[in-house]
PyMOL Python script that loads the backbone (N, CA, C, O; Angstrom):
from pymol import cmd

cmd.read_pdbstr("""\
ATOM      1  N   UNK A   1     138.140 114.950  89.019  1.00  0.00           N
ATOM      2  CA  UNK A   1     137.330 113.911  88.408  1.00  0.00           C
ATOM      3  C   UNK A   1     136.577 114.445  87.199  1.00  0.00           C
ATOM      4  O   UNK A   1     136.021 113.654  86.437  1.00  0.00           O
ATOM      5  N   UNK A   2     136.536 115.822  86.985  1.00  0.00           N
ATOM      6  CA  UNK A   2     135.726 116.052  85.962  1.00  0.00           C
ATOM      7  C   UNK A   2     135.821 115.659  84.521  1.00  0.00           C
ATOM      8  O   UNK A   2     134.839 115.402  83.825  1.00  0.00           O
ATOM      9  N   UNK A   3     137.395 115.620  84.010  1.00  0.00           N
ATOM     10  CA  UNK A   3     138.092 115.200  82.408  1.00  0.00           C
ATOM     11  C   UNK A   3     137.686 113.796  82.706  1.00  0.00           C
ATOM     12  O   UNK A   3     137.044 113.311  81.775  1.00  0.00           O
ATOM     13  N   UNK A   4     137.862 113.009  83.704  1.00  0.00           N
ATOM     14  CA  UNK A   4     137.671 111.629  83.768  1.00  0.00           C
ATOM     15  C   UNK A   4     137.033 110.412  82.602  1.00  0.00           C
ATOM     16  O   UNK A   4     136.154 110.760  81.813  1.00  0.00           O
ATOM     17  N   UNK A   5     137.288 109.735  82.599  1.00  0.00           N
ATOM     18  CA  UNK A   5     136.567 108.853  81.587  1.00  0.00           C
ATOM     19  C   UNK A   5     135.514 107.663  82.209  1.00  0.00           C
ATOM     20  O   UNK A   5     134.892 106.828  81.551  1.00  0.00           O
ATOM     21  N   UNK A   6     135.515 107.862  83.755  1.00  0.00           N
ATOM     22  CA  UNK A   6     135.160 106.914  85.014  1.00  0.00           C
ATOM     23  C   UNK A   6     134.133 108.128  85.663  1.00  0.00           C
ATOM     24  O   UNK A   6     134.595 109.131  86.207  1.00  0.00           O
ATOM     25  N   UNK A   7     133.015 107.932  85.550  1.00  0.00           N
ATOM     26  CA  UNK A   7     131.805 108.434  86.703  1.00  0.00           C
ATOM     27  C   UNK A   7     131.671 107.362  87.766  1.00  0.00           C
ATOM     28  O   UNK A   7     132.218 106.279  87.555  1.00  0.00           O
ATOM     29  N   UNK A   8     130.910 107.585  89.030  1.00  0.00           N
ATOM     30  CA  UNK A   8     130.613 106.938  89.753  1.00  0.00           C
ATOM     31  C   UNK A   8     129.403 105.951  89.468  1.00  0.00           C
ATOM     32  O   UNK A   8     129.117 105.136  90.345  1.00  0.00           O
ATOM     33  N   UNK A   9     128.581 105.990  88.126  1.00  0.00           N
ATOM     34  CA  UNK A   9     127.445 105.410  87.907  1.00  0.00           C
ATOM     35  C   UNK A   9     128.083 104.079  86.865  1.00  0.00           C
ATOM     36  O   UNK A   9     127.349 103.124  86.610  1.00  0.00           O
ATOM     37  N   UNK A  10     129.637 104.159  86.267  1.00  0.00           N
ATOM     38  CA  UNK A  10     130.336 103.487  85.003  1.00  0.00           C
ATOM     39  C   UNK A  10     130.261 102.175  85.991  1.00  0.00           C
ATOM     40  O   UNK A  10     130.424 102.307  87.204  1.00  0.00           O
ATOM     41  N   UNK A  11     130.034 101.048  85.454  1.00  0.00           N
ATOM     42  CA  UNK A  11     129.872  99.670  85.811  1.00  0.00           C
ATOM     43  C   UNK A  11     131.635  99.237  86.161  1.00  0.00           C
ATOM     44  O   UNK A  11     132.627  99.661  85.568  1.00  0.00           O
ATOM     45  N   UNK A  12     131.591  98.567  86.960  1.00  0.00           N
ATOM     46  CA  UNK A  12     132.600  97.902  87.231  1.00  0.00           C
ATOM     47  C   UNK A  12     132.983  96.612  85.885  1.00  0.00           C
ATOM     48  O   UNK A  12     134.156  96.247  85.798  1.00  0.00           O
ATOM     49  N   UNK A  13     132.011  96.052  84.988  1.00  0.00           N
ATOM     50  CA  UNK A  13     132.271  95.433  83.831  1.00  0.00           C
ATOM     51  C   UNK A  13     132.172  96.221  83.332  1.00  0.00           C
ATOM     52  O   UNK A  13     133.019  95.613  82.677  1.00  0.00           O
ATOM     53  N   UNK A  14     131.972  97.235  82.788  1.00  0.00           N
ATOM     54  CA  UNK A  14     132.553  98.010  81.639  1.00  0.00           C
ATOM     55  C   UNK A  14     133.583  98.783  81.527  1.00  0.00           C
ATOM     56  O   UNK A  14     134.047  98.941  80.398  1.00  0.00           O
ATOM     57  N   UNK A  15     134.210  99.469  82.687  1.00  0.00           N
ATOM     58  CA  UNK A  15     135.591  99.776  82.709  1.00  0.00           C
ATOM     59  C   UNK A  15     136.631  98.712  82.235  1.00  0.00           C
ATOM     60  O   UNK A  15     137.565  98.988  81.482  1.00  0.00           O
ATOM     61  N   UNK A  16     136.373  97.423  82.765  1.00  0.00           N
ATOM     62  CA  UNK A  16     137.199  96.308  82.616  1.00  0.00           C
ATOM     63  C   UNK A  16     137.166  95.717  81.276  1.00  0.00           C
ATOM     64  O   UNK A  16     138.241  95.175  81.020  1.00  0.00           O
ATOM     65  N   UNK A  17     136.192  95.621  80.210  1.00  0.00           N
ATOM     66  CA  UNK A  17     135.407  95.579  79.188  1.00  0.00           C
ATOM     67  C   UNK A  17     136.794  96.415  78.155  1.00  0.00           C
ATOM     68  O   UNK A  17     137.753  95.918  77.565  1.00  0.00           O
ATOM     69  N   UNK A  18     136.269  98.043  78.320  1.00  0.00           N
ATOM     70  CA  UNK A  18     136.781  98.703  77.300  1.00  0.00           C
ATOM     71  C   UNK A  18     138.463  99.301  78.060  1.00  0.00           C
ATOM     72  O   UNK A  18     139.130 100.108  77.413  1.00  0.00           O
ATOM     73  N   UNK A  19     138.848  98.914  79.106  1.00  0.00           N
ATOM     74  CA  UNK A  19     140.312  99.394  79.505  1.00  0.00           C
ATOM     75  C   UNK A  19     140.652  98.026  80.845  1.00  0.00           C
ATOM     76  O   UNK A  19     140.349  98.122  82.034  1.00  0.00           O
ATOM     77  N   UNK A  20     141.269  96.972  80.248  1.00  0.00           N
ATOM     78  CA  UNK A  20     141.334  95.633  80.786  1.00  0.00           C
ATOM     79  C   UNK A  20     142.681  96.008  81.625  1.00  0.00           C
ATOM     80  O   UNK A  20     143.110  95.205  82.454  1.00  0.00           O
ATOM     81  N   UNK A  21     143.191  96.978  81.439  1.00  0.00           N
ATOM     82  CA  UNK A  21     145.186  97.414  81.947  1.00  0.00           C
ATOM     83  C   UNK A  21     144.616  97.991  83.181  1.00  0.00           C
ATOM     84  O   UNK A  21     145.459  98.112  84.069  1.00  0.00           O
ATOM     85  N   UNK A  22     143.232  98.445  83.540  1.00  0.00           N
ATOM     86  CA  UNK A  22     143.086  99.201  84.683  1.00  0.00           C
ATOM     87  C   UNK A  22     142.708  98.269  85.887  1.00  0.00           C
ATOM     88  O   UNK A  22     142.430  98.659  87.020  1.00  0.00           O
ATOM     89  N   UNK A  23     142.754  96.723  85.365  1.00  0.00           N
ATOM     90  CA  UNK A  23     142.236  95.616  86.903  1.00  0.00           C
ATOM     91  C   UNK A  23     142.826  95.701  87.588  1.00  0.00           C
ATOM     92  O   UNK A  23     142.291  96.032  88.646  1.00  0.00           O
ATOM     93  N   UNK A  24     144.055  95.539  87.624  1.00  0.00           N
ATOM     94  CA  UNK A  24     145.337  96.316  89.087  1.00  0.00           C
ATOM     95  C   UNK A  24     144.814  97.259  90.195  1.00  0.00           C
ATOM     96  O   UNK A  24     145.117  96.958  91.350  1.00  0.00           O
ATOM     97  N   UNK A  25     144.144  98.247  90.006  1.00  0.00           N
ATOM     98  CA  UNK A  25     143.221  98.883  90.705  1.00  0.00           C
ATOM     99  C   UNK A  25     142.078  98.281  91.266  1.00  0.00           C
ATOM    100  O   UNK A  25     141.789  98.684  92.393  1.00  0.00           O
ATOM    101  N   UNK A  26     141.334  97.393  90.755  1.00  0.00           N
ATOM    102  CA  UNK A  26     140.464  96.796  91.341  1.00  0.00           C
ATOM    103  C   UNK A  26     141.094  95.476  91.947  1.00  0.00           C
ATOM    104  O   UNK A  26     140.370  94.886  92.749  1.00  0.00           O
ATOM    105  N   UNK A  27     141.989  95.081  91.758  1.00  0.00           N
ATOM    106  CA  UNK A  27     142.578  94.395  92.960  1.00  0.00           C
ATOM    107  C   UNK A  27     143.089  95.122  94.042  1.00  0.00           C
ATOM    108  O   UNK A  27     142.881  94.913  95.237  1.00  0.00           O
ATOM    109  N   UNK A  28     143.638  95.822  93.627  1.00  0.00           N
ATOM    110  CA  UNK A  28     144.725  96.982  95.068  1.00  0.00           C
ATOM    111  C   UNK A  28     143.509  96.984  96.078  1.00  0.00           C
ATOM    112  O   UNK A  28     143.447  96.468  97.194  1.00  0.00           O
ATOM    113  N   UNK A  29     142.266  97.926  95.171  1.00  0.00           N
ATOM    114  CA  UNK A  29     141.173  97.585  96.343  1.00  0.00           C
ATOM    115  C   UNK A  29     140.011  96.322  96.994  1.00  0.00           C
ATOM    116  O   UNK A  29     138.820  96.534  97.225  1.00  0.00           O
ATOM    117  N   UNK A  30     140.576  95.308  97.151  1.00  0.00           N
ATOM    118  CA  UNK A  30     140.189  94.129  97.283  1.00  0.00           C
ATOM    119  C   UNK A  30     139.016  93.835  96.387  1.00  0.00           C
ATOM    120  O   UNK A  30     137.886  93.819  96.876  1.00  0.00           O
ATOM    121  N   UNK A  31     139.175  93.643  95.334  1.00  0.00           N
ATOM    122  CA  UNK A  31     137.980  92.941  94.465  1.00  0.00           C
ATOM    123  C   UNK A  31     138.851  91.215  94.470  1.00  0.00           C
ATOM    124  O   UNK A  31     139.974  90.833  94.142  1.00  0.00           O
ATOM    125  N   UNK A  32     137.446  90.451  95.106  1.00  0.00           N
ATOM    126  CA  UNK A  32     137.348  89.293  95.229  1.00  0.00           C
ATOM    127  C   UNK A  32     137.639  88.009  93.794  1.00  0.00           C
ATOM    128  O   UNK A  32     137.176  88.062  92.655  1.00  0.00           O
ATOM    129  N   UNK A  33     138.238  87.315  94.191  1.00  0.00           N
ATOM    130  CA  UNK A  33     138.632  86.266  92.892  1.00  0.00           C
ATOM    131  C   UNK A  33     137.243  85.756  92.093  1.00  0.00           C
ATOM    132  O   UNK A  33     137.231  84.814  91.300  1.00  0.00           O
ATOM    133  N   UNK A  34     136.260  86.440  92.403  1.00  0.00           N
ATOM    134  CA  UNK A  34     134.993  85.873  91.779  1.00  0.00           C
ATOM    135  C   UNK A  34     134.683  86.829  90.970  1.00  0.00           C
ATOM    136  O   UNK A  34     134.707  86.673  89.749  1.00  0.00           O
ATOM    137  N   UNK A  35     134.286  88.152  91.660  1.00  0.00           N
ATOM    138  CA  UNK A  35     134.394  89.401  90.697  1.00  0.00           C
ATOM    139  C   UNK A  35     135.506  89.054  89.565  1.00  0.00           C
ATOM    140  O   UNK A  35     135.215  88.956  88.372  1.00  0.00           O
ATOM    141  N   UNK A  36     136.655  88.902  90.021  1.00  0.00           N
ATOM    142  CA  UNK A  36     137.870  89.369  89.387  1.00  0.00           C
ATOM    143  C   UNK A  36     137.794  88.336  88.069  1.00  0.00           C
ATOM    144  O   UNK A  36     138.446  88.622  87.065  1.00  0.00           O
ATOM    145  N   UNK A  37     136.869  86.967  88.115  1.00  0.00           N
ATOM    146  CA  UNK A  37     136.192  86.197  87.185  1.00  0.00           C
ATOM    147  C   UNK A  37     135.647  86.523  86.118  1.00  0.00           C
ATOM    148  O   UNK A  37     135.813  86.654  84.906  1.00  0.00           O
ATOM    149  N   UNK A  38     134.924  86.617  86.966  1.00  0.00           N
ATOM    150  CA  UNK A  38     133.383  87.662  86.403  1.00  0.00           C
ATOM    151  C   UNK A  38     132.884  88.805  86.738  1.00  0.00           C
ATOM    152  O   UNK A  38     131.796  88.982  87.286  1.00  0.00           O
ATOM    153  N   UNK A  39     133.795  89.749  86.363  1.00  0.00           N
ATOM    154  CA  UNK A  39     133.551  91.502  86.986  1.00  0.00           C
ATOM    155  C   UNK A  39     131.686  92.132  86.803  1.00  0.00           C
ATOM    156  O   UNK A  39     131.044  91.879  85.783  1.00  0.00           O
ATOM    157  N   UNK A  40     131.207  92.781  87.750  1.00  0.00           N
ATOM    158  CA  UNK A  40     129.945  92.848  88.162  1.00  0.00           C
ATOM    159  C   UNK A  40     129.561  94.345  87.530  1.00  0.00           C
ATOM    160  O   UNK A  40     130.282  95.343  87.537  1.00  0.00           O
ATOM    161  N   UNK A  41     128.539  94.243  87.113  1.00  0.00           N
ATOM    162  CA  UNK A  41     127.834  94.924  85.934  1.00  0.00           C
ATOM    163  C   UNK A  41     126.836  95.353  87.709  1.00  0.00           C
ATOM    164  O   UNK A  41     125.760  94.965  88.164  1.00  0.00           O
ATOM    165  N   UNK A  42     127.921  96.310  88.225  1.00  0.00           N
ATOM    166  CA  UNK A  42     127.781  97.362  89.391  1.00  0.00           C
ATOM    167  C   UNK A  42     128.505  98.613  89.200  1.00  0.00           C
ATOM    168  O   UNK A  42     129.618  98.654  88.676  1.00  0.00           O
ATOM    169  N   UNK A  43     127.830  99.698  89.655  1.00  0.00           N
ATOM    170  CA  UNK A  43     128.525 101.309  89.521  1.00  0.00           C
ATOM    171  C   UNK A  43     130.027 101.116  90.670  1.00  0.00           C
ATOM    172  O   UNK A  43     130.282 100.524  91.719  1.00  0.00           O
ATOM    173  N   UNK A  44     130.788 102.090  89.617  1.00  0.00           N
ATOM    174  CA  UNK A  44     132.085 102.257  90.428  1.00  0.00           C
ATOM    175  C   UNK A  44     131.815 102.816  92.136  1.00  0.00           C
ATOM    176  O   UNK A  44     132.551 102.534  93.081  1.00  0.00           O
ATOM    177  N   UNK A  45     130.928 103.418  92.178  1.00  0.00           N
ATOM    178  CA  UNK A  45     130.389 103.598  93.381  1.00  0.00           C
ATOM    179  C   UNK A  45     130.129 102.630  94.152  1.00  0.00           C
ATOM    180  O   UNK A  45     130.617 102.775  95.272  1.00  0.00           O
ATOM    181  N   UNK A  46     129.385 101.431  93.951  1.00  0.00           N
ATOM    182  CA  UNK A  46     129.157 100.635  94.899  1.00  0.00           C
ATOM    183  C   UNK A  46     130.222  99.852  95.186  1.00  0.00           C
ATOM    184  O   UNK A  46     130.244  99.232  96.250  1.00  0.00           O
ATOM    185  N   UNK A  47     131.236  99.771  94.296  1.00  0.00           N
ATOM    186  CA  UNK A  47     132.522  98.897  94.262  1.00  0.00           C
ATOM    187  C   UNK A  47     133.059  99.409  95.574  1.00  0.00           C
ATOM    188  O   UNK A  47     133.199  98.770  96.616  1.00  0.00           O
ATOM    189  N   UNK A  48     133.311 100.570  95.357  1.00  0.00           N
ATOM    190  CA  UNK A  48     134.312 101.649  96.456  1.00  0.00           C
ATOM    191  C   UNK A  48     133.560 101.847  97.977  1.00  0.00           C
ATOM    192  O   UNK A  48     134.248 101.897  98.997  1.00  0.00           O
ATOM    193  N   UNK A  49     132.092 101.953  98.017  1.00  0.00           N
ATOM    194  CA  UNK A  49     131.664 101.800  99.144  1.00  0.00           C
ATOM    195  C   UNK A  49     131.989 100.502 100.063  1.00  0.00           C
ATOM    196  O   UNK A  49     132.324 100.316 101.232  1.00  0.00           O
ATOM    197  N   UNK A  50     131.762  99.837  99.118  1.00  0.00           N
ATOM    198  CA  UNK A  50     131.452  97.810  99.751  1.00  0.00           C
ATOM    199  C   UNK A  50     133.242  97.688  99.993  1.00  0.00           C
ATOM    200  O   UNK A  50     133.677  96.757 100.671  1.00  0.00           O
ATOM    201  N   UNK A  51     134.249  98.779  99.332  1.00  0.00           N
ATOM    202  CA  UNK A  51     135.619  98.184  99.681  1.00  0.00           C
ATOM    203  C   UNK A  51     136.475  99.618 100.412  1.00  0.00           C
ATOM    204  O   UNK A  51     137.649  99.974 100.305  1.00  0.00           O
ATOM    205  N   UNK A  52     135.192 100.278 101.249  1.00  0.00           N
ATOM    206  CA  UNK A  52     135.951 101.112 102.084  1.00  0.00           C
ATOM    207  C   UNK A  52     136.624 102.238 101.417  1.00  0.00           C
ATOM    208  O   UNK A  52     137.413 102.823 102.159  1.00  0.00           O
ATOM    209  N   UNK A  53     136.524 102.731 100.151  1.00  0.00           N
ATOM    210  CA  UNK A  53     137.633 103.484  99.575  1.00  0.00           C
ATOM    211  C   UNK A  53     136.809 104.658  98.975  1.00  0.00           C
ATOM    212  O   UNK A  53     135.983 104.311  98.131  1.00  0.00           O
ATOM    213  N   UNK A  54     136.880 105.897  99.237  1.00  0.00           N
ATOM    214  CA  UNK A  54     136.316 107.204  98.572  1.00  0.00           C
ATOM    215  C   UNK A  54     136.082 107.013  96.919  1.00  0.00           C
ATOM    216  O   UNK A  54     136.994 106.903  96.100  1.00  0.00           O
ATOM    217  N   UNK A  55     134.847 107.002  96.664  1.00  0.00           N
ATOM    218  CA  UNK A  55     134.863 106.811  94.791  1.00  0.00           C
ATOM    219  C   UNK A  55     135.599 107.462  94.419  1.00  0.00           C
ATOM    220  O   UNK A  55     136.555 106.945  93.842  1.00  0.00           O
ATOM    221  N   UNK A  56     135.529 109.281  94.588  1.00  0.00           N
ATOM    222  CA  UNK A  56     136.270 109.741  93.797  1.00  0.00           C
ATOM    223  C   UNK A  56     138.312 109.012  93.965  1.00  0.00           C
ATOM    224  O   UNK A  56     138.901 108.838  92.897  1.00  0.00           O
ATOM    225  N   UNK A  57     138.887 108.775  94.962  1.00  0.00           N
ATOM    226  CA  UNK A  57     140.252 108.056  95.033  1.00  0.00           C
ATOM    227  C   UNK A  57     139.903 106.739  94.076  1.00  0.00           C
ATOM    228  O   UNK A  57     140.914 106.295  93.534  1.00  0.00           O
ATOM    229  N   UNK A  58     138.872 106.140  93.810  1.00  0.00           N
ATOM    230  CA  UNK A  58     139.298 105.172  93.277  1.00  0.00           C
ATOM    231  C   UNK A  58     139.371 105.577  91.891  1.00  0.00           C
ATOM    232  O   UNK A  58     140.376 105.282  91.244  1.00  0.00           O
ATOM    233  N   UNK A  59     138.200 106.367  91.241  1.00  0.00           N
ATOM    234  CA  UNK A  59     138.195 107.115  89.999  1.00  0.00           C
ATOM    235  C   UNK A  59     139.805 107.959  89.386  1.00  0.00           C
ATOM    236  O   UNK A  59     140.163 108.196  88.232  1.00  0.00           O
ATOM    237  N   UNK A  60     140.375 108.196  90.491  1.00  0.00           N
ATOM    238  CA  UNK A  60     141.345 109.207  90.697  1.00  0.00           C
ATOM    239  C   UNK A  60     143.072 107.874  90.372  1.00  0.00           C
ATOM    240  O   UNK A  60     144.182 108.165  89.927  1.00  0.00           O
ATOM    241  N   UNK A  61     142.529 106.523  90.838  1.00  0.00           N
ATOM    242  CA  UNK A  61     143.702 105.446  90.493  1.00  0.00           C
ATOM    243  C   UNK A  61     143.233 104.755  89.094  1.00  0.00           C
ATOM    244  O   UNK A  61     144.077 104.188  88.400  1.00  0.00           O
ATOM    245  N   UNK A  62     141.954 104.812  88.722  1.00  0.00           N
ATOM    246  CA  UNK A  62     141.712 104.402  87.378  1.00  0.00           C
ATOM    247  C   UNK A  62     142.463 105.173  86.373  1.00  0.00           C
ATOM    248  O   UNK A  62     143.199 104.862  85.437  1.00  0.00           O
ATOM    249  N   UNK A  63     141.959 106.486  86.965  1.00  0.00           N
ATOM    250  CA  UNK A  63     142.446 107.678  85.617  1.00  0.00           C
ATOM    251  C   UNK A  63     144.052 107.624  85.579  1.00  0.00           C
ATOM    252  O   UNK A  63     144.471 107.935  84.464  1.00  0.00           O
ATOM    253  N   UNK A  64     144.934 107.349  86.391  1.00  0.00           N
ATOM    254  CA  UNK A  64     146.213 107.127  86.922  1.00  0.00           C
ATOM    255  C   UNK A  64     146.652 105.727  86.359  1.00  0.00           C
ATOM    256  O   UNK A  64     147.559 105.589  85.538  1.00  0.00           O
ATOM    257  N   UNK A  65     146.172 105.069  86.704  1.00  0.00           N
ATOM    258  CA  UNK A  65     146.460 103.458  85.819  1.00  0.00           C
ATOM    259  C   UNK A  65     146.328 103.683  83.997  1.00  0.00           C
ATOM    260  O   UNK A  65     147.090 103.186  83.167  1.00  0.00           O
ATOM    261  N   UNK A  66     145.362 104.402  83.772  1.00  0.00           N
ATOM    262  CA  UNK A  66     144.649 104.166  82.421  1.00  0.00           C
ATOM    263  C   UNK A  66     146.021 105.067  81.581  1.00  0.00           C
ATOM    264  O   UNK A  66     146.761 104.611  80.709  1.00  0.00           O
ATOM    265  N   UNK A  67     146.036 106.723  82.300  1.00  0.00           N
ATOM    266  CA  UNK A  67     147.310 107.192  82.121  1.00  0.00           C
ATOM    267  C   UNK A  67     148.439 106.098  81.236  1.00  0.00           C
ATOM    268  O   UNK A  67     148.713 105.763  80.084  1.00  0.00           O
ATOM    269  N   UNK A  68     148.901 105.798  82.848  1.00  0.00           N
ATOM    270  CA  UNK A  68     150.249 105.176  82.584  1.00  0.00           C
ATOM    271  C   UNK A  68     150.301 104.467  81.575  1.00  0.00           C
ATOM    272  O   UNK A  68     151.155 104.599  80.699  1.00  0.00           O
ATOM    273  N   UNK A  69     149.324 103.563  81.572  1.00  0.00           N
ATOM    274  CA  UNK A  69     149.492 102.094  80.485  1.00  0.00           C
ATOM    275  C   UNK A  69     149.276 102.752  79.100  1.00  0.00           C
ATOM    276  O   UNK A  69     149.563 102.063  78.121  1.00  0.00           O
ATOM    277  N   UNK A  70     148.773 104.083  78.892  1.00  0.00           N
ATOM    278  CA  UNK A  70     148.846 104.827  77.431  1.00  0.00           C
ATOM    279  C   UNK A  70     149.785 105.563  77.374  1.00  0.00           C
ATOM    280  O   UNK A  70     149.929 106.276  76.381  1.00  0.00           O
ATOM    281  N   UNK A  71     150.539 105.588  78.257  1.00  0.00           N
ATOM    282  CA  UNK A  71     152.216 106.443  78.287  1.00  0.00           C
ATOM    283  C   UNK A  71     152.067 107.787  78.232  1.00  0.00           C
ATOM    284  O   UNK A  71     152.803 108.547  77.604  1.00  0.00           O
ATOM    285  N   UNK A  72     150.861 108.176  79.061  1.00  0.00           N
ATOM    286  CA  UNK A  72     150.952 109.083  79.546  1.00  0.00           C
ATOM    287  C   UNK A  72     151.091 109.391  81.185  1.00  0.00           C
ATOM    288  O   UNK A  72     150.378 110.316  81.577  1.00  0.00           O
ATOM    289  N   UNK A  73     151.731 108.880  81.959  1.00  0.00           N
ATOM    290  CA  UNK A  73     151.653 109.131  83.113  1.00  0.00           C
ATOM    291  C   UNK A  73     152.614 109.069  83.616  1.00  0.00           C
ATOM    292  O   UNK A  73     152.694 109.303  84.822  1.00  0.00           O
TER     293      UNK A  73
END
""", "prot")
cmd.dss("prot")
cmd.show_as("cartoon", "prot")
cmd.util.cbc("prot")
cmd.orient("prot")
């Protein structure tokens, strides 16, 4: 997690904001059709707690999504 571009404090609207190719991930981990509306100006941390999933794994499918869709992955 350290090169990362995703801390555990980065808002769940601002990942989505400045890298929109990475919502796939926040669906995989159940983000709700309301969020998924109107994504919540909440730390990636609380996302991953409230949906059962280790921050750093979710940080770890952002950086993996964000990858791919820049053709690097």
């Amino acid at each position: 997690m350290t090169d990362s571009k995703f801390k555990p404090d980065t808002t769940v609207r601002s990942v989505l904001a400045d890298h929109p190719e990475v919502f796939s991930v926040f669906t995989s981990h159940g983000m709700c059709e309301d969020c998924a509306a109107d994504p919540p100006s909440l730390p990636l941390a609380y996302f991953a707690d409230r949906h059962n999933v280790p921050v750093a794994a979710l940080i770890a499918d952002l950086d993996r999504c964000l990858a791919d869709a820049q053709g690097g992955g």
